[in-house]
HTML snippet that shows the backbone in 3Dmol.js (N, CA, C, O; Angstrom):
<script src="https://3Dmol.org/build/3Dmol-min.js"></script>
<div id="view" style="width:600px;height:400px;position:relative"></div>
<script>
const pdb = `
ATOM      1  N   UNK A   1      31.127  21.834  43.280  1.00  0.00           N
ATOM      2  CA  UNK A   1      30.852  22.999  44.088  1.00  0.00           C
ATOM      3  C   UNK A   1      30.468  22.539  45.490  1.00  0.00           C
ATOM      4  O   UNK A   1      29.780  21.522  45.574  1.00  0.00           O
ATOM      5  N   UNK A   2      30.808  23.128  46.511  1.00  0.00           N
ATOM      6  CA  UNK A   2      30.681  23.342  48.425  1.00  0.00           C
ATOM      7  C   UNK A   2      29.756  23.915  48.827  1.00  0.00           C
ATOM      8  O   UNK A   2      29.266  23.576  49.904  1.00  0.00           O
ATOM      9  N   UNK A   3      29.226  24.960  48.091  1.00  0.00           N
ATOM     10  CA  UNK A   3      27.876  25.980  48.451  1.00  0.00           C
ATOM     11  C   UNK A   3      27.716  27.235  47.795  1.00  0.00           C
ATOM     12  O   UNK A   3      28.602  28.070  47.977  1.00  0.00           O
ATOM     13  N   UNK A   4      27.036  27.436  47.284  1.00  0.00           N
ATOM     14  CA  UNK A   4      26.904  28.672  46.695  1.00  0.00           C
ATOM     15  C   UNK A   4      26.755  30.172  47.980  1.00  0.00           C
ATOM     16  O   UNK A   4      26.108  30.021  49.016  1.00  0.00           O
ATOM     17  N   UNK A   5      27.321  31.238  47.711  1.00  0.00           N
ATOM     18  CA  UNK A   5      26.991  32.107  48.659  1.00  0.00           C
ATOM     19  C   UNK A   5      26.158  32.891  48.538  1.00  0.00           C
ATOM     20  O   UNK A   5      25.641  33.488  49.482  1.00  0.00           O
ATOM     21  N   UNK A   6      25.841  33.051  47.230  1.00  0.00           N
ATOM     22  CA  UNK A   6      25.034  34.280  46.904  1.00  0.00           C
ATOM     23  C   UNK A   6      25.457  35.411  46.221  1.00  0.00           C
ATOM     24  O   UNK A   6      26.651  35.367  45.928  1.00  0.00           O
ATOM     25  N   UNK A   7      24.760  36.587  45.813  1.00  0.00           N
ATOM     26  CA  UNK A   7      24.981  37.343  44.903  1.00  0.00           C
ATOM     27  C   UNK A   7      24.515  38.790  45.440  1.00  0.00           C
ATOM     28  O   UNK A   7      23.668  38.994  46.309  1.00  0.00           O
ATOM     29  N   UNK A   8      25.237  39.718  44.747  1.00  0.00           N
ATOM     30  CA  UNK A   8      24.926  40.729  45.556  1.00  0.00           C
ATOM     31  C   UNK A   8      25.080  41.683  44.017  1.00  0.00           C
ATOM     32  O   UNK A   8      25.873  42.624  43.996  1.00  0.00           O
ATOM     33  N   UNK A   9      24.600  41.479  43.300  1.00  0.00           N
ATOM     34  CA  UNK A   9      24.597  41.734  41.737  1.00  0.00           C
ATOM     35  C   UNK A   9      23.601  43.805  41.542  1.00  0.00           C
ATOM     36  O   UNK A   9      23.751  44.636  40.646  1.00  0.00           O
ATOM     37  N   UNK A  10      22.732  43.864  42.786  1.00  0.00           N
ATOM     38  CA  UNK A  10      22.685  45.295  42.985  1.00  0.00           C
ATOM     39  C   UNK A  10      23.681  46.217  42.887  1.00  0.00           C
ATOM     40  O   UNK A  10      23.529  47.265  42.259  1.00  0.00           O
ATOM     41  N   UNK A  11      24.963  45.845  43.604  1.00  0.00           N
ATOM     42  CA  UNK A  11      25.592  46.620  44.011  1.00  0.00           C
ATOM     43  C   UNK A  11      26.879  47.444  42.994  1.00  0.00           C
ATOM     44  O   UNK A  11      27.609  48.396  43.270  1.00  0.00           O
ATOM     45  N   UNK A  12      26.745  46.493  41.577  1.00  0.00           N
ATOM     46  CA  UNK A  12      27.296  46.743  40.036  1.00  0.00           C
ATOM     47  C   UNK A  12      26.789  47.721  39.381  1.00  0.00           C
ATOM     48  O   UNK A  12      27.507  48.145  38.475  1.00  0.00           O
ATOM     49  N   UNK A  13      25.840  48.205  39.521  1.00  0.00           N
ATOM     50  CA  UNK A  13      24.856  49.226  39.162  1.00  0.00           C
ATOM     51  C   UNK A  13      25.484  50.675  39.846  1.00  0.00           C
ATOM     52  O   UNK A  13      25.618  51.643  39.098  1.00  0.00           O
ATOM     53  N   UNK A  14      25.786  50.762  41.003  1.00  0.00           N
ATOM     54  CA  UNK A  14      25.749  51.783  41.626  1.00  0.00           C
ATOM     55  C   UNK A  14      27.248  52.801  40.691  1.00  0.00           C
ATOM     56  O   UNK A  14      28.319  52.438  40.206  1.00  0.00           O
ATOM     57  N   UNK A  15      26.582  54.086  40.815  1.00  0.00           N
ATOM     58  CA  UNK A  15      27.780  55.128  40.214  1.00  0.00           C
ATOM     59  C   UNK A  15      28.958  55.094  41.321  1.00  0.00           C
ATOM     60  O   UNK A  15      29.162  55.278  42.521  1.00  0.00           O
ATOM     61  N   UNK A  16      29.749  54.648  39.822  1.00  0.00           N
ATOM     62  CA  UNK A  16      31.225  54.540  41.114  1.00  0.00           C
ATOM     63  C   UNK A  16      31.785  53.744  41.866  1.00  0.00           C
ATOM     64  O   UNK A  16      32.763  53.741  42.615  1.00  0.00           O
ATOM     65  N   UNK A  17      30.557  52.676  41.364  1.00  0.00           N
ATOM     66  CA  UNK A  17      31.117  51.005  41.736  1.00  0.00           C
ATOM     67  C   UNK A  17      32.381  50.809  41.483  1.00  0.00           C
ATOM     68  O   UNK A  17      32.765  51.209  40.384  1.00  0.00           O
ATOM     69  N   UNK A  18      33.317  50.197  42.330  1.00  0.00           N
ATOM     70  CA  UNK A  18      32.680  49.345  43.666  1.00  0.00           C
ATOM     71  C   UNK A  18      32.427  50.162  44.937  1.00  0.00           C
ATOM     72  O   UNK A  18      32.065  49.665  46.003  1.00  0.00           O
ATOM     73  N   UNK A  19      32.693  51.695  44.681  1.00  0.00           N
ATOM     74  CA  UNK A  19      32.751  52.687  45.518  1.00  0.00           C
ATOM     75  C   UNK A  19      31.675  53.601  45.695  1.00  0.00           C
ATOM     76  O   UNK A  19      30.663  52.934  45.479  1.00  0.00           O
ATOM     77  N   UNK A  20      31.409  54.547  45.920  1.00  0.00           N
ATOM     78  CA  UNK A  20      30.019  55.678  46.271  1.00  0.00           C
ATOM     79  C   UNK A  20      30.924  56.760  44.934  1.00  0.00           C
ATOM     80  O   UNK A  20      32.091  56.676  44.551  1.00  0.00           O
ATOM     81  N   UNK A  21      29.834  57.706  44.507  1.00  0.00           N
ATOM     82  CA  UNK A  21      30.572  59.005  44.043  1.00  0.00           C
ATOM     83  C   UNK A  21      29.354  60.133  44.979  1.00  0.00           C
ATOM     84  O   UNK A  21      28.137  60.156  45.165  1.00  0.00           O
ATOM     85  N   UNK A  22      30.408  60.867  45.329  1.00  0.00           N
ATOM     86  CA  UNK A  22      28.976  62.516  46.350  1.00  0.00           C
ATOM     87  C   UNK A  22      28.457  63.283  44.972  1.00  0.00           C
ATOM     88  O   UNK A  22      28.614  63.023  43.779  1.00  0.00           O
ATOM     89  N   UNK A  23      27.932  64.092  45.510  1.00  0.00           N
ATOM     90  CA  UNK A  23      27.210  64.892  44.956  1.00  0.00           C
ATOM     91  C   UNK A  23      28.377  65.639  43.555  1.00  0.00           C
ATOM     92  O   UNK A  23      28.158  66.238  42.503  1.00  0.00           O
ATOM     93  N   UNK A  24      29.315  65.298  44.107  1.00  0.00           N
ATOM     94  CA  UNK A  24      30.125  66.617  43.419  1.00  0.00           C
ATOM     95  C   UNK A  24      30.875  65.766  42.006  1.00  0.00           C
ATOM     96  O   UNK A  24      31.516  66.294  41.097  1.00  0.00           O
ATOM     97  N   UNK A  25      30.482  64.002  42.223  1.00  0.00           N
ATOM     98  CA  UNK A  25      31.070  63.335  41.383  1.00  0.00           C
ATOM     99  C   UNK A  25      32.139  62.535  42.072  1.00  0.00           C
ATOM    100  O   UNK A  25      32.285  61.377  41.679  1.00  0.00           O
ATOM    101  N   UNK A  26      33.248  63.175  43.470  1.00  0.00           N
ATOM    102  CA  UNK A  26      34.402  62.749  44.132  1.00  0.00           C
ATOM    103  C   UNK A  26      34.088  60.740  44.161  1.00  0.00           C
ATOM    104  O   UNK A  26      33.104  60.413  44.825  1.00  0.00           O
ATOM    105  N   UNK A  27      34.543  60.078  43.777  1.00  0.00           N
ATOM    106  CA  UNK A  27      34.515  58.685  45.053  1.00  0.00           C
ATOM    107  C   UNK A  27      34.895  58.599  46.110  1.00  0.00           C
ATOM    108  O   UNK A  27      36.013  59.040  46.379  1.00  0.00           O
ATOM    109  N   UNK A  28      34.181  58.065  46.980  1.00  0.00           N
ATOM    110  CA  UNK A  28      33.685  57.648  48.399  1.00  0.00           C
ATOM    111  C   UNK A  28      33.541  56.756  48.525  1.00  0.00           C
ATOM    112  O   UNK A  28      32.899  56.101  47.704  1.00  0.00           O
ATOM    113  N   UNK A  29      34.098  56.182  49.717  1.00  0.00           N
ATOM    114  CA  UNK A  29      33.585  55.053  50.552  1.00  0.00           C
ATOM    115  C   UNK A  29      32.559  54.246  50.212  1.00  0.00           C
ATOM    116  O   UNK A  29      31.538  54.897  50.429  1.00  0.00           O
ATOM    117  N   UNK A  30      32.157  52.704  49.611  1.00  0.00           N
ATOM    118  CA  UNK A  30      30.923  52.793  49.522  1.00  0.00           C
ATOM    119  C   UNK A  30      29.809  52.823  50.826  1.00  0.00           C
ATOM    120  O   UNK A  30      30.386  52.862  51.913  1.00  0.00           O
ATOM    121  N   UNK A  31      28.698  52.814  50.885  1.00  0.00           N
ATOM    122  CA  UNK A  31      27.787  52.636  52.313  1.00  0.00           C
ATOM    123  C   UNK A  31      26.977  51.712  52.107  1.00  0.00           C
ATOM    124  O   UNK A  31      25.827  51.767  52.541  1.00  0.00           O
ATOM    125  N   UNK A  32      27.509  50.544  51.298  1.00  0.00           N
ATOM    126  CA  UNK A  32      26.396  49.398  50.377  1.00  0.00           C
ATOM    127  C   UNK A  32      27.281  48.377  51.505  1.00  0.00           C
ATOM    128  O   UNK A  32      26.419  47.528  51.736  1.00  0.00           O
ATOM    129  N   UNK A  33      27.937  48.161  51.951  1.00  0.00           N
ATOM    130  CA  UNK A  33      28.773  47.075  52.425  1.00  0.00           C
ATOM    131  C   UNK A  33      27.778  46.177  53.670  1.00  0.00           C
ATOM    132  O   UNK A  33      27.625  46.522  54.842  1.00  0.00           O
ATOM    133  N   UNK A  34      27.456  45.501  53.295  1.00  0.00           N
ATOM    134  CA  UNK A  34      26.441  44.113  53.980  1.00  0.00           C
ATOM    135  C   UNK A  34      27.031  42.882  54.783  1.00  0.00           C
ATOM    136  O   UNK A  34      27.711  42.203  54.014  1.00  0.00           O
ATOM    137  N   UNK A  35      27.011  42.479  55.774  1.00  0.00           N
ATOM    138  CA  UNK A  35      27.532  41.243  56.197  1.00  0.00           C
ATOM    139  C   UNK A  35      26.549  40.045  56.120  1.00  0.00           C
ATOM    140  O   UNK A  35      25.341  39.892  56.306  1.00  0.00           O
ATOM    141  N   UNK A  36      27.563  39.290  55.774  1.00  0.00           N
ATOM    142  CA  UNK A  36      27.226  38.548  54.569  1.00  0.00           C
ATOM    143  C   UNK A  36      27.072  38.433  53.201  1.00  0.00           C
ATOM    144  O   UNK A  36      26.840  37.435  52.518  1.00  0.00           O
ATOM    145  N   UNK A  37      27.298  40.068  52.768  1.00  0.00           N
ATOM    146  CA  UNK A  37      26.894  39.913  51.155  1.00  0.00           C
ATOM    147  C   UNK A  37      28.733  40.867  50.350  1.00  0.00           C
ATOM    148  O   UNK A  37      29.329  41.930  50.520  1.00  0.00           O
ATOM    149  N   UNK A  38      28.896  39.633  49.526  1.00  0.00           N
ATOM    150  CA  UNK A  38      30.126  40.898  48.940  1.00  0.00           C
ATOM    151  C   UNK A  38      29.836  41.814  48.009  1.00  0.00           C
ATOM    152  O   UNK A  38      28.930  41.802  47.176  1.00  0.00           O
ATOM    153  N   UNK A  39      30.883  42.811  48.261  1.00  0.00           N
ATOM    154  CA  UNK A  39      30.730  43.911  47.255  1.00  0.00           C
ATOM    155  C   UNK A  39      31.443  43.601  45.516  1.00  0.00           C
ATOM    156  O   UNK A  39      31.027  43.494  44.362  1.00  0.00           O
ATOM    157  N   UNK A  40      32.864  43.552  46.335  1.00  0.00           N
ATOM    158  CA  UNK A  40      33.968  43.332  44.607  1.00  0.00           C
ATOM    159  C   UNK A  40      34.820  42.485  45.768  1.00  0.00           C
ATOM    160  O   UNK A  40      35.320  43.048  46.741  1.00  0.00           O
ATOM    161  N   UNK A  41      34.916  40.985  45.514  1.00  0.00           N
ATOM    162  CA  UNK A  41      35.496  40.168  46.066  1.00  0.00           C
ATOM    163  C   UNK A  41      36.659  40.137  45.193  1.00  0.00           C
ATOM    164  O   UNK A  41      36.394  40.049  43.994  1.00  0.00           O
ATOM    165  N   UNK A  42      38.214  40.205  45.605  1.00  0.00           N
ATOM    166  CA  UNK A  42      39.044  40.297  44.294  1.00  0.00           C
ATOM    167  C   UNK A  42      40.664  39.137  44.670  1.00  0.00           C
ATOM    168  O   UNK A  42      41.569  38.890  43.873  1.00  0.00           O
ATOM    169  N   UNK A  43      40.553  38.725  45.879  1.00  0.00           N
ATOM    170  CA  UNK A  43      41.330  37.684  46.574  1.00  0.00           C
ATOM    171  C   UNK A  43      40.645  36.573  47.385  1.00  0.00           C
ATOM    172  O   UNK A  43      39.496  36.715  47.805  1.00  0.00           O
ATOM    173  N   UNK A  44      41.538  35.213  47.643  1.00  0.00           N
ATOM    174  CA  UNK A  44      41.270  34.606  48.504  1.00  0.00           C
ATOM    175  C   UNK A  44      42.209  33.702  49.042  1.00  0.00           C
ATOM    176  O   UNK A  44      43.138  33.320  48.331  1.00  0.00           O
ATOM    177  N   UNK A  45      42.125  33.426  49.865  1.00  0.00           N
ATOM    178  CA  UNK A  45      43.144  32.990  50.606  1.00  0.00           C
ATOM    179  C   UNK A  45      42.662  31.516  52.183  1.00  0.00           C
ATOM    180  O   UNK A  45      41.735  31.614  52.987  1.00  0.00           O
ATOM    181  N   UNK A  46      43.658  30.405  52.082  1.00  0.00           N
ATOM    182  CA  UNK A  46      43.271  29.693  53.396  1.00  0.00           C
ATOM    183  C   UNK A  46      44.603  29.899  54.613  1.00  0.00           C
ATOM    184  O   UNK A  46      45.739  30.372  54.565  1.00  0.00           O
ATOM    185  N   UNK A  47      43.821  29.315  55.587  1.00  0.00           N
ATOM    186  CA  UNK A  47      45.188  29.122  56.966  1.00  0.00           C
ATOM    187  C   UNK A  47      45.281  27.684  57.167  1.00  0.00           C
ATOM    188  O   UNK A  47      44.598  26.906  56.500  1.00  0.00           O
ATOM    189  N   UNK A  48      45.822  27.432  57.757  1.00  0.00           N
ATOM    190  CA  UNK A  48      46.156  26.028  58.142  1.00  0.00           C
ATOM    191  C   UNK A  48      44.919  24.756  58.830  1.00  0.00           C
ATOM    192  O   UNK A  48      45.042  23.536  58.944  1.00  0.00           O
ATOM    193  N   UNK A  49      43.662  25.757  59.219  1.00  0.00           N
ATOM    194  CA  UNK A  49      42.953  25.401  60.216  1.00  0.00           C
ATOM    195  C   UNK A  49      41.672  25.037  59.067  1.00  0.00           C
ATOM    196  O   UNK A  49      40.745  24.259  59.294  1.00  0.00           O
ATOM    197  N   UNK A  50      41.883  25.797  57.812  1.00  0.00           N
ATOM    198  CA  UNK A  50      40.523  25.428  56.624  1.00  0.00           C
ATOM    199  C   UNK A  50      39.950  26.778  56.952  1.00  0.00           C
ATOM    200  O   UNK A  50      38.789  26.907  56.565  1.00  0.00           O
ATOM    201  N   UNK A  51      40.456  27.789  57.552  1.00  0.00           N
ATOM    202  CA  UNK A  51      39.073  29.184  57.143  1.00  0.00           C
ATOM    203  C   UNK A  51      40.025  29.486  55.871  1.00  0.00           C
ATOM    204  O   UNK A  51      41.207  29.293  55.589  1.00  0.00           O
ATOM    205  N   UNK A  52      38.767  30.122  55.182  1.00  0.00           N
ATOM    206  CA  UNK A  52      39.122  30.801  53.741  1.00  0.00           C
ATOM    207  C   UNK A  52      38.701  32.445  54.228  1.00  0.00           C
ATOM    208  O   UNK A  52      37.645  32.694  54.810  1.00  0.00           O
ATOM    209  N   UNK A  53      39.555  33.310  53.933  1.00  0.00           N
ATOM    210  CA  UNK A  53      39.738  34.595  53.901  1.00  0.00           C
ATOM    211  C   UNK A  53      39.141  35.462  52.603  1.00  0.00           C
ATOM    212  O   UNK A  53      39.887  35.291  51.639  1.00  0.00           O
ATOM    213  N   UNK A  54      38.387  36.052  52.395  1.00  0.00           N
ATOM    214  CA  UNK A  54      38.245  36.511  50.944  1.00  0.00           C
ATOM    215  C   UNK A  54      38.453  38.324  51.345  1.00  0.00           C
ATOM    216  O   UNK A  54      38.066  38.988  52.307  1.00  0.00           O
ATOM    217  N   UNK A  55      39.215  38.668  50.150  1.00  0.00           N
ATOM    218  CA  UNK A  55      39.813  40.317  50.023  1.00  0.00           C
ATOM    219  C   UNK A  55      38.836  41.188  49.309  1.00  0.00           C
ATOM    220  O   UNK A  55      38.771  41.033  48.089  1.00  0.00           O
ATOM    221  N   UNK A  56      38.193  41.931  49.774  1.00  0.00           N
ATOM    222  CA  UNK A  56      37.384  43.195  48.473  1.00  0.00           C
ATOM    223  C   UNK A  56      38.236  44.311  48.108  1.00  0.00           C
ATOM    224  O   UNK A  56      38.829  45.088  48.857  1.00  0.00           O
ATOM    225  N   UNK A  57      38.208  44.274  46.945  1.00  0.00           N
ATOM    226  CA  UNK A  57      38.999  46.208  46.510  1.00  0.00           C
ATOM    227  C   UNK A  57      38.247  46.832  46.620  1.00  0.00           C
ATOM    228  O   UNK A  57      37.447  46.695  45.695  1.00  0.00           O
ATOM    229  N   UNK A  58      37.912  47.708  47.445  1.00  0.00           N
ATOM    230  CA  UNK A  58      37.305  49.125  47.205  1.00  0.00           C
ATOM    231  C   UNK A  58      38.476  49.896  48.537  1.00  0.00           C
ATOM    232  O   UNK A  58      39.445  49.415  49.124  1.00  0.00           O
ATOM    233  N   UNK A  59      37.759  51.374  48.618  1.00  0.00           N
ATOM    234  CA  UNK A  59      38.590  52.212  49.457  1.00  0.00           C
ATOM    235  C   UNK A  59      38.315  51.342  50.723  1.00  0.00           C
ATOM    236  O   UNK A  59      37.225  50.956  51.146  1.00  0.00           O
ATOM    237  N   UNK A  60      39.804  51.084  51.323  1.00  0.00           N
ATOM    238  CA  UNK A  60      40.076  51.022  52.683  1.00  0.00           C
ATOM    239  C   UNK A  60      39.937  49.521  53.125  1.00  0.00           C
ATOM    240  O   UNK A  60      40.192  49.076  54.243  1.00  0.00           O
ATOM    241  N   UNK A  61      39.472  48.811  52.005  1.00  0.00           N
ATOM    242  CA  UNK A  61      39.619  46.898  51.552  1.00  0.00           C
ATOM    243  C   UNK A  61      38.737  46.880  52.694  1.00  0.00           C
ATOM    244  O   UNK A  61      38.361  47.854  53.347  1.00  0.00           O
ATOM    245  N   UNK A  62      38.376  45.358  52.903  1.00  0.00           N
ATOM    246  CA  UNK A  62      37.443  44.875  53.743  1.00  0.00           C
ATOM    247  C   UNK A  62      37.978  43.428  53.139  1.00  0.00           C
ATOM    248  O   UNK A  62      38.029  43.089  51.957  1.00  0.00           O
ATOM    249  N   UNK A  63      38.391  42.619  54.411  1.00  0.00           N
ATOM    250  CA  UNK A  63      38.659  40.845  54.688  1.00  0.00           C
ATOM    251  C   UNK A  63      37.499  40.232  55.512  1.00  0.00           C
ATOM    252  O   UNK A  63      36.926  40.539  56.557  1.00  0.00           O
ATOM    253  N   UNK A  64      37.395  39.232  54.595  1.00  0.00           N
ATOM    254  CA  UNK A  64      35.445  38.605  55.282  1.00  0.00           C
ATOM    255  C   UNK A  64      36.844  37.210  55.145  1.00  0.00           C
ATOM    256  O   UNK A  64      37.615  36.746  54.305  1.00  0.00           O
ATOM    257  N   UNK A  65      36.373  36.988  56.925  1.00  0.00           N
ATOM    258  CA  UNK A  65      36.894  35.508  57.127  1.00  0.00           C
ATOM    259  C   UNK A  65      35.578  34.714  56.830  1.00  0.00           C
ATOM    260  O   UNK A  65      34.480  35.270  56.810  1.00  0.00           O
ATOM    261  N   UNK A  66      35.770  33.289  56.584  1.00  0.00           N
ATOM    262  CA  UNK A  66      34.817  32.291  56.066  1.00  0.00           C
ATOM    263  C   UNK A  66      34.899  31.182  57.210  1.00  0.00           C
ATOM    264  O   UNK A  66      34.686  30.133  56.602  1.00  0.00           O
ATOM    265  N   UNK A  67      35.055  30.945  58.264  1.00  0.00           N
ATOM    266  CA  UNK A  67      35.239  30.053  59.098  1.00  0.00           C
ATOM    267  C   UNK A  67      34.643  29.009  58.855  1.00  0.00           C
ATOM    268  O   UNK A  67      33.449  28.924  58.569  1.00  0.00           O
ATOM    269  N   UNK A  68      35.760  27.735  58.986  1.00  0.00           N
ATOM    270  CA  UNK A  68      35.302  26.078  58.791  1.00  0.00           C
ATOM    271  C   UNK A  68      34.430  26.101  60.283  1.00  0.00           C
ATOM    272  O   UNK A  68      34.636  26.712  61.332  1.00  0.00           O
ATOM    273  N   UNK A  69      33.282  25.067  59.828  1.00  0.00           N
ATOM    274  CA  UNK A  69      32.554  25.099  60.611  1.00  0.00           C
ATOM    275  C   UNK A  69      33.233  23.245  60.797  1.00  0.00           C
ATOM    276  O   UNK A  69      33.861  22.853  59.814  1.00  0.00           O
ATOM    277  N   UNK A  70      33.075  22.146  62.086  1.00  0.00           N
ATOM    278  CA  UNK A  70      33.241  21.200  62.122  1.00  0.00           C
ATOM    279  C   UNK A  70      32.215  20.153  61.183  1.00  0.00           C
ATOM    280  O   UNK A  70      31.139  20.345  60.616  1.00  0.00           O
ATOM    281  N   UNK A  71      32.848  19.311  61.281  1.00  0.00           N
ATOM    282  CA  UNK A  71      31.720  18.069  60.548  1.00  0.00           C
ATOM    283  C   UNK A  71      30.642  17.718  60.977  1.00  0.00           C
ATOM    284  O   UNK A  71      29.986  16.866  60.376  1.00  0.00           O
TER     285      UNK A  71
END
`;
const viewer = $3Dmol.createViewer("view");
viewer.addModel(pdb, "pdb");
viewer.setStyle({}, {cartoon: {color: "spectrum"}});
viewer.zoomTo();
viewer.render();
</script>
């Protein structure tokens, strides 16, 4: 292992995970979305340069670049 990132293990709990549900039950958008912290990480991906890209499924996706930092 490179580093652990962390956990965001609250956010499994919520009705309607990985998404919000309103009042009426509908899913929504979630409003849990943190930088730095993932929601439902469900891809990943590199470029040529060493950043790693990671994909979330929920409504309307969200791409968290991981940028190589130098040596």
């Amino acid at each position: 292992m490179v580093c652990f990132l962390g956990d965001n293990l609250p956010v499994c709990d919520v009705d309607g995970w990985p998404n919000n549900k309103d009042s009426a039950g509908n899913i929504i958008p979630t409003n849990l979305l943190e930088s730095g912290k993932f929601n439902s990480p469900h891809g990943i991906c590199t470029d040529g340069e060493g950043n790693i890209y990671v994909e979330e499924w929920l409504i309307c996706g969200r791409t968290v670049k991981l940028s190589k930092t130098a040596p």
